[in-house]
Each structure stands twice: as structure tokens, then as C-alpha cells.
DSSP file (Angstrom, degrees, kcal/mol; ACC not computed):
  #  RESIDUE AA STRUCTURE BP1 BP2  ACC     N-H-->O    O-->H-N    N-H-->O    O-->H-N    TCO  KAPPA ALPHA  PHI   PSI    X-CA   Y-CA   Z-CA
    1    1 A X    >>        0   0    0      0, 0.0     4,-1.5     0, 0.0     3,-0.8   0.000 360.0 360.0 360.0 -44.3    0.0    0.0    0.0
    2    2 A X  H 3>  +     0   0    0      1,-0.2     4,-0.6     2,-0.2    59,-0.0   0.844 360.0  50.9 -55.8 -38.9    2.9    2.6    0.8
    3    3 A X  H 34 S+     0   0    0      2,-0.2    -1,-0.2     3,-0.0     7,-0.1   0.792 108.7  47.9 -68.7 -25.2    3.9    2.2   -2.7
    4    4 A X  H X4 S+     0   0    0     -3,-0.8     3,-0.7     1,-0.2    -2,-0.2   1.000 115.3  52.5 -53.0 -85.2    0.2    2.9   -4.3
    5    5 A X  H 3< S+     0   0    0     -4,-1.5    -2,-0.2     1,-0.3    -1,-0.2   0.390 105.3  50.7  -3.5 -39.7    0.3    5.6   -2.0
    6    6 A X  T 3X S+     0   0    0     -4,-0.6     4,-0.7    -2,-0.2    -1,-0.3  -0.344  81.6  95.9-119.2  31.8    3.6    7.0   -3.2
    7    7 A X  H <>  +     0   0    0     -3,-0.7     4,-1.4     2,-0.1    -1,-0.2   0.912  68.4  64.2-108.0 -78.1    2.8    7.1   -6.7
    8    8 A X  H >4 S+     0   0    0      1,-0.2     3,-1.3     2,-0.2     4,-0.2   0.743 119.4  27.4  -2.8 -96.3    1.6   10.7   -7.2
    9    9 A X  H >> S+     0   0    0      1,-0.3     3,-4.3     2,-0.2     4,-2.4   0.866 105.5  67.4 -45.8 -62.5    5.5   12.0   -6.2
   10   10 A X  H 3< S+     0   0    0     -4,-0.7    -1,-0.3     1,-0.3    -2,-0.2   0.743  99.0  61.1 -60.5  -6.3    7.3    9.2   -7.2
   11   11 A X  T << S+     0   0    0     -4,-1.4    -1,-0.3    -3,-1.3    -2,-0.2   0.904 123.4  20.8 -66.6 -41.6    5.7   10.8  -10.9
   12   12 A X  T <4 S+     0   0    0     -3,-4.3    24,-0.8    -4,-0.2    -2,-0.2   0.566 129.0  35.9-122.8 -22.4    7.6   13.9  -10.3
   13   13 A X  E  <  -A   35   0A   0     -4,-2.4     2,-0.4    22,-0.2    22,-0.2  -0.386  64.3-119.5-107.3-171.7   10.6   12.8   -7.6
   14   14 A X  E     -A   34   0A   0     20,-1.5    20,-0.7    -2,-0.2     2,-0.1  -0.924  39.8-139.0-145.4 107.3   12.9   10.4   -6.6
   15   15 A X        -     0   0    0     -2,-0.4     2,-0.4    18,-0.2    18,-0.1  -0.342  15.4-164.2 -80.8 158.6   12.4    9.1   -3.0
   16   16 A X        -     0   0    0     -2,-0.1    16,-0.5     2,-0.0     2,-0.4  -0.909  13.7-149.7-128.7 153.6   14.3    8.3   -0.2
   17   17 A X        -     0   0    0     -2,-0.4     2,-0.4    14,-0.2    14,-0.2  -0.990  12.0-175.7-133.9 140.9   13.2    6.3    2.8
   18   18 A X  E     -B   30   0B   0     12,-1.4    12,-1.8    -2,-0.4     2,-0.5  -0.994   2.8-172.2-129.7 146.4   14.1    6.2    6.4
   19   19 A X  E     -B   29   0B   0     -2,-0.4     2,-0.3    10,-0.2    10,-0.2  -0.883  10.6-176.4-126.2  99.0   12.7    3.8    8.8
   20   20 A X  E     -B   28   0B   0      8,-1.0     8,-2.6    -2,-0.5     2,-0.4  -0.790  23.7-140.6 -99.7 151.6   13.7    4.5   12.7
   21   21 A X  E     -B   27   0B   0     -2,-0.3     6,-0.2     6,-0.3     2,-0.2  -0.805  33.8-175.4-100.1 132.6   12.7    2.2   15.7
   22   22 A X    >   -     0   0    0      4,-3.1     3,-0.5    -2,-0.4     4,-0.2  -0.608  35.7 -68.8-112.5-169.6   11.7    4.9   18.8
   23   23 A X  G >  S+     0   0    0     -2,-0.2     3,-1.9     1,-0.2    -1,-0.3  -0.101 115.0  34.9 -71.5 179.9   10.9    4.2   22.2
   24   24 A X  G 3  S-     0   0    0      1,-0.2    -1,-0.2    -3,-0.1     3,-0.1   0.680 128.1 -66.2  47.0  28.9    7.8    2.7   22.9
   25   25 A X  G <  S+     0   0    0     -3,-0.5     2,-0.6     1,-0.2    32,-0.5   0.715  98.8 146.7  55.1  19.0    7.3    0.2   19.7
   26   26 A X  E <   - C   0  56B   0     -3,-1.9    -4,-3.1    -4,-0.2     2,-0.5  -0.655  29.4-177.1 -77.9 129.1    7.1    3.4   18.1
   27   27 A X  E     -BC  21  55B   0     28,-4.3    28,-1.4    -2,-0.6     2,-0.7  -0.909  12.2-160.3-126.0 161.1    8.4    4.0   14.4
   28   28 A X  E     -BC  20  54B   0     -8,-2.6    -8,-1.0    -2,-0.5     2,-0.5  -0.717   3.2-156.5-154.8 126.0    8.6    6.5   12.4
   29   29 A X  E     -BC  19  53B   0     24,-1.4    24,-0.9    -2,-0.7     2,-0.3  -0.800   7.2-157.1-108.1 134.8    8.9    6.5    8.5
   30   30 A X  E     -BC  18  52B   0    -12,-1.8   -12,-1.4    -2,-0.5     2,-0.8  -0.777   3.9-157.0-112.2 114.9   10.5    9.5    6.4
   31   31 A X  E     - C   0  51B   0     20,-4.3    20,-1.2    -2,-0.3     2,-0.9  -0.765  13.7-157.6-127.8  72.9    9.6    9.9    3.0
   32   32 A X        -     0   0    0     -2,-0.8    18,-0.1   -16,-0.5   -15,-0.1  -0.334   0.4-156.9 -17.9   8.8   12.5   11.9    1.2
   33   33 A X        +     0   0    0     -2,-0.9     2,-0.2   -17,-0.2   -18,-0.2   0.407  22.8 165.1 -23.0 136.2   11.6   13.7   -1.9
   34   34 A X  E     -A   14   0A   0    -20,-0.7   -20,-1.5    15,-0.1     3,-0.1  -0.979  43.7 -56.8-144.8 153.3   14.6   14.5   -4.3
   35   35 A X  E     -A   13   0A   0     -2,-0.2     4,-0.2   -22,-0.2   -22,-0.2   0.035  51.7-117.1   4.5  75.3   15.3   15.5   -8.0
   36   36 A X    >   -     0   0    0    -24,-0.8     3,-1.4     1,-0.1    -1,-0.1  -0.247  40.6-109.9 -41.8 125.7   13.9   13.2  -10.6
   37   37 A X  T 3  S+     0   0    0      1,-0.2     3,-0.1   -24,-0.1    -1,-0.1  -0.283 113.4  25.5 -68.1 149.5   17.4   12.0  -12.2
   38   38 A X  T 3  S+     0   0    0      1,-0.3     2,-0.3    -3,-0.1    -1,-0.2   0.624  90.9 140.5  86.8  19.5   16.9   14.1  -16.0
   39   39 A X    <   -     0   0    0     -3,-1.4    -1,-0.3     1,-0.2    -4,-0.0  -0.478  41.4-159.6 -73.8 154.0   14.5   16.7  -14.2
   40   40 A X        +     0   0    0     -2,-0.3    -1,-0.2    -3,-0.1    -2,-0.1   0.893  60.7  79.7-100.0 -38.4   15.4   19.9  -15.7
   41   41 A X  S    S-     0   0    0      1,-0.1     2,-0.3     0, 0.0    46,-0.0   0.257  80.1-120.0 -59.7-164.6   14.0   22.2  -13.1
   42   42 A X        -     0   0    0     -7,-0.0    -1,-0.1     0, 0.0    -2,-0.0  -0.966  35.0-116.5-133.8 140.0   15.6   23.0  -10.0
   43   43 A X        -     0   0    0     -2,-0.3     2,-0.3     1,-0.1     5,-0.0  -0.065  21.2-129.2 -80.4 163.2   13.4   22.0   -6.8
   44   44 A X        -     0   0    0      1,-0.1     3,-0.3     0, 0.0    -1,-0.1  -0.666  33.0-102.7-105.7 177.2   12.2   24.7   -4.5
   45   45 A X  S >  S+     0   0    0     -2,-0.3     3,-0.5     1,-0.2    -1,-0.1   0.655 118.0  58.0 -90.4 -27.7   12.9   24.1   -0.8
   46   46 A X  T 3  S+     0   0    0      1,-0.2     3,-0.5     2,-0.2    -1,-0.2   0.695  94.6  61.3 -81.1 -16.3    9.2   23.1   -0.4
   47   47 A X  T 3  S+     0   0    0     -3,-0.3    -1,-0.2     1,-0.2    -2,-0.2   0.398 107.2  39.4 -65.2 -23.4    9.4   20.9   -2.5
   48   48 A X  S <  S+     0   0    0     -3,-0.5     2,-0.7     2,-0.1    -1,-0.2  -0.082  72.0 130.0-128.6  30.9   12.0   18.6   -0.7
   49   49 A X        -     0   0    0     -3,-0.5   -16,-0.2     1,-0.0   -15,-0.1  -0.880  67.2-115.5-106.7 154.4   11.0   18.9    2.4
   50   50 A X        -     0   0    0     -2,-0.7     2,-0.5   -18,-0.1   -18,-0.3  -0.072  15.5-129.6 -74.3 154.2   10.8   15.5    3.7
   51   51 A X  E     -C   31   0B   0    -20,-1.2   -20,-4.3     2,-0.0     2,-0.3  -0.928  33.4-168.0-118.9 122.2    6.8   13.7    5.0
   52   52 A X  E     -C   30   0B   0     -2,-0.5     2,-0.3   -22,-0.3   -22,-0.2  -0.969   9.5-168.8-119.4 134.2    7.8   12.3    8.4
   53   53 A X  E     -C   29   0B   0    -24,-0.9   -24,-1.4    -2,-0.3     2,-0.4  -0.993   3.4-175.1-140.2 138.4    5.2    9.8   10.2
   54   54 A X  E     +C   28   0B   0     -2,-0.3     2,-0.2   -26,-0.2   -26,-0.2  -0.979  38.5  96.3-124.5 126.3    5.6    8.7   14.0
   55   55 A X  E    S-C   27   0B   0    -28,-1.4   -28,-4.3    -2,-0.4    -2,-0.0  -0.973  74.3 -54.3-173.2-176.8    3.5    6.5   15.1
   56   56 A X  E  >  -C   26   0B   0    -30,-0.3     4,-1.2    -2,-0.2     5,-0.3  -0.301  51.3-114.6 -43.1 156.9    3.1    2.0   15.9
   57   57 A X  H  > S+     0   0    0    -32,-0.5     4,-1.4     2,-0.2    -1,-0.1   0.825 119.7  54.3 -47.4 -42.0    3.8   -0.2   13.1
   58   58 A X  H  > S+     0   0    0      1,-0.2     4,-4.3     2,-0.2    -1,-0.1   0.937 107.1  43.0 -82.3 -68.0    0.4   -1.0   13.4
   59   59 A X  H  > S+     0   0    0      2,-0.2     4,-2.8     1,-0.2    -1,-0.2   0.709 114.4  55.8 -73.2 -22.8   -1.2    2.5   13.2
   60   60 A X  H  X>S+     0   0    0     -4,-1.2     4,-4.2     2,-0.2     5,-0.5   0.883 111.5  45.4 -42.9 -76.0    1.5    3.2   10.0
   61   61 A X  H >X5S+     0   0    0     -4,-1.4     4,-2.3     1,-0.3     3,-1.0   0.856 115.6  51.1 -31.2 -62.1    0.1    0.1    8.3
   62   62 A X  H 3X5S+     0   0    0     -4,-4.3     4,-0.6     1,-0.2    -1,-0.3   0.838 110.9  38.5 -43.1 -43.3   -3.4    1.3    9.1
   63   63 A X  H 3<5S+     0   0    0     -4,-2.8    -1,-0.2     1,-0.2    -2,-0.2   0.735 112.9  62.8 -91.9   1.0   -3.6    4.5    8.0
   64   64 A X  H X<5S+     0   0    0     -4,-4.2     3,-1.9    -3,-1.0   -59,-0.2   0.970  97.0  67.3 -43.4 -52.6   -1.3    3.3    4.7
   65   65 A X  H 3<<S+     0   0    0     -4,-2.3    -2,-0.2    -5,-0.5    -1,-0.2   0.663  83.9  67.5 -22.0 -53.1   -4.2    1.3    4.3
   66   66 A X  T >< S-     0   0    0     -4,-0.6     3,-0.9    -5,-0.2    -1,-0.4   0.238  76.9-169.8 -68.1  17.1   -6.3    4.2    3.5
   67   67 A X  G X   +     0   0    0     -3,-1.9     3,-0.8     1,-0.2     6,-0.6  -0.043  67.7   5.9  64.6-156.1   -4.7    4.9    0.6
   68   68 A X  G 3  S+     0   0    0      1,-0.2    -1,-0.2     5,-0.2     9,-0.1   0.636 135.4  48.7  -8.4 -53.1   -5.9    8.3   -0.8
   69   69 A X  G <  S+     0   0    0     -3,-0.9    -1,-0.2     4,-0.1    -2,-0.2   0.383  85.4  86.4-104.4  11.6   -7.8    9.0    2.2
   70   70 A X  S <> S-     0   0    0     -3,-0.8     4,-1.1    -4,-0.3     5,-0.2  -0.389  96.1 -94.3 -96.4-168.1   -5.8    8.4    4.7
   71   71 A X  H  > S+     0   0    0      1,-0.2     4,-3.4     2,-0.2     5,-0.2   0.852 125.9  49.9 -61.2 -40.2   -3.1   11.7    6.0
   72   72 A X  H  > S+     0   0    0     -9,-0.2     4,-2.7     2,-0.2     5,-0.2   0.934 109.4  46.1 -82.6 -32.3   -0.3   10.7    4.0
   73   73 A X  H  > S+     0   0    0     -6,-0.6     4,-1.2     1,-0.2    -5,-0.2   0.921 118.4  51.4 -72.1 -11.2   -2.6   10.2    0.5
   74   74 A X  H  X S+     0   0    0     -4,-1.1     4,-1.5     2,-0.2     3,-0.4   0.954 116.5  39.6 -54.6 -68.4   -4.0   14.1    1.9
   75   75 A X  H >X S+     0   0    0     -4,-3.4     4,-2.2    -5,-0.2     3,-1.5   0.988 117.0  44.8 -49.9 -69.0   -0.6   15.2    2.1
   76   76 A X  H 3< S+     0   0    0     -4,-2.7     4,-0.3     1,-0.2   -67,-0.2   0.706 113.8  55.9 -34.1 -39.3    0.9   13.5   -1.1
   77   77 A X  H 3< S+     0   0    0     -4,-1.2    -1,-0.2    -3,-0.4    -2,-0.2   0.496 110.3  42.6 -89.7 -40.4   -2.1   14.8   -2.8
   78   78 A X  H <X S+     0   0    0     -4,-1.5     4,-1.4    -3,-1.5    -2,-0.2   0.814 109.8  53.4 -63.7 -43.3   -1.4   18.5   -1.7
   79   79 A X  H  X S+     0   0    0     -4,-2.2     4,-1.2    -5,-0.2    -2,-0.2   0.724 106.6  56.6 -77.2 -34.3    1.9   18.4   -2.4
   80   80 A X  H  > S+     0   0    0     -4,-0.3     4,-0.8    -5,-0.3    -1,-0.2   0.411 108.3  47.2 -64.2 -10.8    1.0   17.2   -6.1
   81   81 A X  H  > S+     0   0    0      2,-0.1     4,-0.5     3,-0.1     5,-0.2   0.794 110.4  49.6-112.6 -25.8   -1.1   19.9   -6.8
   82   82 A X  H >X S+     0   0    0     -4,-1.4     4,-3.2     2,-0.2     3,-1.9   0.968 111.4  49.9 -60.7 -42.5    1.5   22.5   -5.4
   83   83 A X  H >X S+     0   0    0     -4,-1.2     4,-1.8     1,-0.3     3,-0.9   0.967 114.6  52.1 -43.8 -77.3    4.5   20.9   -7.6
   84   84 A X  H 3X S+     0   0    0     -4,-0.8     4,-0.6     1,-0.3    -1,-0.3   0.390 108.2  41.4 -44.7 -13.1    1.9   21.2  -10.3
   85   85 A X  H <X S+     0   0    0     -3,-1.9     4,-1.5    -4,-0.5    -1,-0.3   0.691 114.3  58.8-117.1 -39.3    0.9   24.7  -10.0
   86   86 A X  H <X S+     0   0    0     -4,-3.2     4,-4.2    -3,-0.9    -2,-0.2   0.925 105.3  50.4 -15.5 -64.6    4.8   25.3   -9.5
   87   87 A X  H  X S+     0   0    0     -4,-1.8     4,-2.7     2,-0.2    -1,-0.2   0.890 115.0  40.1 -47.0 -46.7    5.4   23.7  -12.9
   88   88 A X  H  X S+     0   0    0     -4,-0.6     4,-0.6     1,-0.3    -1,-0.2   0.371 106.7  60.6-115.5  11.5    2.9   25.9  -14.6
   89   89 A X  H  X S+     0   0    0     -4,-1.5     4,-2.7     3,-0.1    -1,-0.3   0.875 116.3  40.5 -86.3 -54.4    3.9   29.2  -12.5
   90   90 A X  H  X S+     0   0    0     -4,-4.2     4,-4.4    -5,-0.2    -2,-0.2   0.928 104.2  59.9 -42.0 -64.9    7.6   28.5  -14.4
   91   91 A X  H  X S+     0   0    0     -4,-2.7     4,-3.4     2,-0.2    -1,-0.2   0.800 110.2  45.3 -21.5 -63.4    6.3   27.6  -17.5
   92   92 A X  H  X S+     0   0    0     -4,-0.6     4,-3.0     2,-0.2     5,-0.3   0.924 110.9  51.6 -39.0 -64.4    4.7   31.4  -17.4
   93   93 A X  H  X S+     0   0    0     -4,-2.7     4,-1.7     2,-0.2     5,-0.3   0.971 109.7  50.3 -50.2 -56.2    7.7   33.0  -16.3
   94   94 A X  H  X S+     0   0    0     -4,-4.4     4,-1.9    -5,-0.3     5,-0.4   0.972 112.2  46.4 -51.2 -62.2    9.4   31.4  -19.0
   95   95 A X  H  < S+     0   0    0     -4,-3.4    -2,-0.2     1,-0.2    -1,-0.2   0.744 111.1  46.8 -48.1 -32.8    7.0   32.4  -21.3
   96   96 A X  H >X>S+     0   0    0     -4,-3.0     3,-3.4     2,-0.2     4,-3.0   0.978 114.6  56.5 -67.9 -54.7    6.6   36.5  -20.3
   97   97 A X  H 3X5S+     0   0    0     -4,-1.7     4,-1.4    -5,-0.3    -2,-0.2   0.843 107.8  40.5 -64.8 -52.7   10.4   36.3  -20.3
   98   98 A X  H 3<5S+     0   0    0     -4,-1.9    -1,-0.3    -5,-0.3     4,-0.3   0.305 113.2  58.5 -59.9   9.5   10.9   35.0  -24.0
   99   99 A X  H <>5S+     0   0    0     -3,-3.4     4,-1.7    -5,-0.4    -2,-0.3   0.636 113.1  34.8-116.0 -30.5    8.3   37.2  -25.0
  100  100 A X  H  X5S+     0   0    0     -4,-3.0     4,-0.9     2,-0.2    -2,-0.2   0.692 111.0  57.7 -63.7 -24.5   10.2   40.0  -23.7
  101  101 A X  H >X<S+     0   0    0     -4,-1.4     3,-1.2    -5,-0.6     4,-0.7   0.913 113.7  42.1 -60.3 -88.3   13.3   38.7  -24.6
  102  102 A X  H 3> S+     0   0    0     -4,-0.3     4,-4.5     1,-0.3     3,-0.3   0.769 117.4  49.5 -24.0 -57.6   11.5   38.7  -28.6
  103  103 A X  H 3X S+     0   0    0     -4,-1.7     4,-3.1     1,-0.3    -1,-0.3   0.917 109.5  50.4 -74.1 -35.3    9.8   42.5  -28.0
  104  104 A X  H XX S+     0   0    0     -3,-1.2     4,-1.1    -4,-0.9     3,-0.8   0.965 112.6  46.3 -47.1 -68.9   13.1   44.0  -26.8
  105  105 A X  H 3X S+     0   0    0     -4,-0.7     4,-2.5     1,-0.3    -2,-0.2   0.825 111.7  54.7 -78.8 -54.9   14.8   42.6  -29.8
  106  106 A X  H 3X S+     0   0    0     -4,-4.5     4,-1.2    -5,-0.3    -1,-0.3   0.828 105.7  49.5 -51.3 -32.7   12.1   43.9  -31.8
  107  107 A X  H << S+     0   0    0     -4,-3.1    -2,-0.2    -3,-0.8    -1,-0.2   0.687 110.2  48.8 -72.4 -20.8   12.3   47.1  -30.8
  108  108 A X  H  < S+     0   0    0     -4,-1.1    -1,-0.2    -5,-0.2    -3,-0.2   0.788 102.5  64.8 -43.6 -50.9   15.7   47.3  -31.3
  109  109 A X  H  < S+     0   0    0     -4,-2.5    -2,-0.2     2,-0.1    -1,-0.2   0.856  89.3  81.2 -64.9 -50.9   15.2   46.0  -34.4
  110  110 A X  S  < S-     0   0    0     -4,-1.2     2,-0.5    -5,-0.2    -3,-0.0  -0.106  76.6-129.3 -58.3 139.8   13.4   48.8  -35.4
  111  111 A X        -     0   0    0      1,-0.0     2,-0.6     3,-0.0    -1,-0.1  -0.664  25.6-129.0 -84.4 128.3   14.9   52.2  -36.6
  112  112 A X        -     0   0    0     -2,-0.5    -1,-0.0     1,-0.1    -2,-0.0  -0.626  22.6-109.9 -84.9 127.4   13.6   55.6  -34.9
  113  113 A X        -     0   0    0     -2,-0.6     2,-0.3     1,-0.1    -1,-0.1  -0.157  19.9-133.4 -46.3 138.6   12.7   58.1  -36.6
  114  114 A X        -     0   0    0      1,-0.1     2,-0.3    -3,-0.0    -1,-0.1  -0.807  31.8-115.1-110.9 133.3   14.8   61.2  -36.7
  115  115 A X        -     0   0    0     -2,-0.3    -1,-0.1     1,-0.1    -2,-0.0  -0.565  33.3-114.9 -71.1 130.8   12.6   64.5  -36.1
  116  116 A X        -     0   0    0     -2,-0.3    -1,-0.1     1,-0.1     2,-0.0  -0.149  26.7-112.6 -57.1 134.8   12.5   67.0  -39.3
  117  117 A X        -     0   0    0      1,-0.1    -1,-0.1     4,-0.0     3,-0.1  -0.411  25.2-152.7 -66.0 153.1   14.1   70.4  -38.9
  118  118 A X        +     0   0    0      2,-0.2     2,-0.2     1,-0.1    -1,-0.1   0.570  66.8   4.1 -90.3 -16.2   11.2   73.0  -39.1
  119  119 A X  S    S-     0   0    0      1,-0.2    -1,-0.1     3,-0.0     3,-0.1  -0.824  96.5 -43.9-154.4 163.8   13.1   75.7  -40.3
  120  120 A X        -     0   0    0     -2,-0.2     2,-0.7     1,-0.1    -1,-0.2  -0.050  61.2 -99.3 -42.6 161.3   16.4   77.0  -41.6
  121  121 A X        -     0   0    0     -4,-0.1     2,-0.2     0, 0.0    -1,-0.1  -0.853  30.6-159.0 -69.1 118.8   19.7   76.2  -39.9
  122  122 A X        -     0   0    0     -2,-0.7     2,-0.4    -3,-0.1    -3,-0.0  -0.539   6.7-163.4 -55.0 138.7   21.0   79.0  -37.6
  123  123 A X        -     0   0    0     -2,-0.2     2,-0.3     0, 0.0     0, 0.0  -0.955  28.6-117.5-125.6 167.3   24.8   78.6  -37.1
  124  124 A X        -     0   0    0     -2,-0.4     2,-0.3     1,-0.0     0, 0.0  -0.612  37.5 -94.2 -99.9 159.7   25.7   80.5  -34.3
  125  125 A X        -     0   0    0     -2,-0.3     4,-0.1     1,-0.1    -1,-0.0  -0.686  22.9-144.3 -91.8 135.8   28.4   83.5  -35.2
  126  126 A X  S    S+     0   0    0     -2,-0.3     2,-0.3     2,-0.1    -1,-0.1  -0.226  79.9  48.5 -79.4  30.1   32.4   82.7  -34.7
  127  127 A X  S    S-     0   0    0      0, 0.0     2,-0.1     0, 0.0     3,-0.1  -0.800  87.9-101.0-155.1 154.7   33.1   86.3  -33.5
  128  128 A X        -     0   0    0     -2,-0.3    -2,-0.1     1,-0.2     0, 0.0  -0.224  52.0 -82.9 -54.1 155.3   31.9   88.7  -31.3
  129  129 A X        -     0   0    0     -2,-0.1     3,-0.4     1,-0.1    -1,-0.2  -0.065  42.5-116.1 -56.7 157.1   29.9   91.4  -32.3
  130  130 A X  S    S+     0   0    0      1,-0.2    -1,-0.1    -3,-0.1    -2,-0.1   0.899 114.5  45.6 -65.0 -50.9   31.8   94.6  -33.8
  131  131 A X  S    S+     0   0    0      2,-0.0    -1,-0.2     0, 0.0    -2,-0.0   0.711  84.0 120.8 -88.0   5.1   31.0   96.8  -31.4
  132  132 A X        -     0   0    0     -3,-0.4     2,-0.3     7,-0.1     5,-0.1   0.160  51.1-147.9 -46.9 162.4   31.9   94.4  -28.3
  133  133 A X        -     0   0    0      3,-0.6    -1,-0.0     1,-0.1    -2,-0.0  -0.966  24.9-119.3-130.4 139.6   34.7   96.0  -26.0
  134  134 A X  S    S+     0   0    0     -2,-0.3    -1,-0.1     1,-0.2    -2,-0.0   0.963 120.7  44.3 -43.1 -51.4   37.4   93.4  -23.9
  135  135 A X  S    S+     0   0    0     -3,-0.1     2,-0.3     2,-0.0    -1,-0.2   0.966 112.1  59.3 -64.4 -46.7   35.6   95.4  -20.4
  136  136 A X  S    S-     0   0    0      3,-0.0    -3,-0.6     1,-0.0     2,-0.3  -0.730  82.5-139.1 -94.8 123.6   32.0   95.1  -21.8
  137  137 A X        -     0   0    0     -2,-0.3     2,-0.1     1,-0.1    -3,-0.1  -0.565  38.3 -97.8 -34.4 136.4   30.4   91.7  -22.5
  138  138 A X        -     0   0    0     -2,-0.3     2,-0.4     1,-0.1    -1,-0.1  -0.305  36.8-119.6 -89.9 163.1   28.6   91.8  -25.4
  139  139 A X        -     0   0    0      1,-0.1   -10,-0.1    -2,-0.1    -7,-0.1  -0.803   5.2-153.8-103.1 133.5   24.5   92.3  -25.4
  140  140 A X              0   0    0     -2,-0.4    -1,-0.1     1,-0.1    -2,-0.0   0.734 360.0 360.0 -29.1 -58.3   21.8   89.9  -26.8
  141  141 A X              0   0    0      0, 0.0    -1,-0.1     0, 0.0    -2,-0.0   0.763 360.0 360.0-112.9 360.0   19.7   92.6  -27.3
């Protein structure tokens, strides 16, 4: 049943297991998500953090049992639909971003128009005025 269970992730990961003995005929099994080998993304931190259950052997088995409906196929089930909404939040981001990439490039692409003189050229005069004086700055008006 833990492997039915484990199905969902094991779509999108690569697990690890740990199995610890505690006190009190207690055990408690650790369910490891990691990097599906040839995944291309890179995992977010929530994404690897690990499904720990403490509990009997007994009460493990049981609520394995449930399947789907038990905590862990709740959890597994959660966790599948965040990955998924992950996926398709990247997917977007890629997409704005090569579509900016493209419009950038287009705009580039394009030449701007250079605004039309209205009027003659002025050139500005290479001497001072005739009647300017070294003491006197010459007048505008």
C-alpha cells in the first residue's frame, strides 16, 4: 500500500526512505523527496522537504491502508497539486520572459525616426559682435 500511495510524487521525484525504531514500539517513517534524475527544473525548498510519520507499526500500516484518504494520501495529494501549480507558474515566467526577450529585440530592431528640422539652420556667429569691448560683454539685445 505505501507504494500505491507513493505514486503521485514518485511521478515527479525520486524518494528516499528512512525507517527508525523509537521508544515505545514506536516507528517513524520519512519519506524523502529528491530531484527526478533528468528533471530539468531546480526543486524549491518546499518541494524537498521531507513527509515524516511517527507512530506504531500497526497504526503506520493502518492509516497506509487508507490509501488516498488516509493523511499521507491528503498530504501527497497536496503536495501534487502545489508541484503542479509550480510547474505551470515556471512555465509562465518562462514564457513572459521570451516574450520580452523577442519584443526588446524587436524594438531594437526597429529604426527611430529622426525629427524634421522645421526651419532654416541657424549657425551660431564665430566672432563677437563689432562693437563688443574686452571690459564690456557683449549684449543679446
Amino acid at each position: 500500500m505505501l507504494i500505491t500511495t507513493l505514486l503521485p510524487l514518485l511521478a515527479r521525484y525520486s524518494l528516499g526512505f528512512d525507517l527508525v525504531a523509537g521508544p515505545d514500539d514506536t516507528v517513524t517513517l520519512t519519506v524523502i523527496p529528491r530531484r527526478h534524475e533528468g528533471a530539468a527544473d531546480k526543486l524549491e525548498s518546499g518541494e524537498t522537504r521531507p513527509i515524516s510519520l511517527t507512530a506504531s507499526a500497526a497504526d503506520i500500516d493502518a492509516e497506509l491502508a487508507k490509501g488516498e484518504d488516509g493523511a499521507l494520501g491528503q498530504l501527497i495529494a497536496a503536495r501534487k497539486a502545489l508541484a503542479d501549480q509550480l510547474a505551470e507558474q515556471r512555465q509562465a515566467a518562462d514564457a513572459a520572459r521570451t516574450a520580452a526577450a523577442e519584443a526588446a529585440k524587436a524594438k531594437a530592431a526597429t529604426p527611430t525616426p529622426k525629427p524634421a528640422t522645421a526651419g532654416a539652420k541657424v549657425d551660431a556667429p564665430a566672432s563677437p559682435p563689432v562693437d563688443a569691448t574686452a571690459e564690456e560683454p557683449a549684449s543679446l539685445w
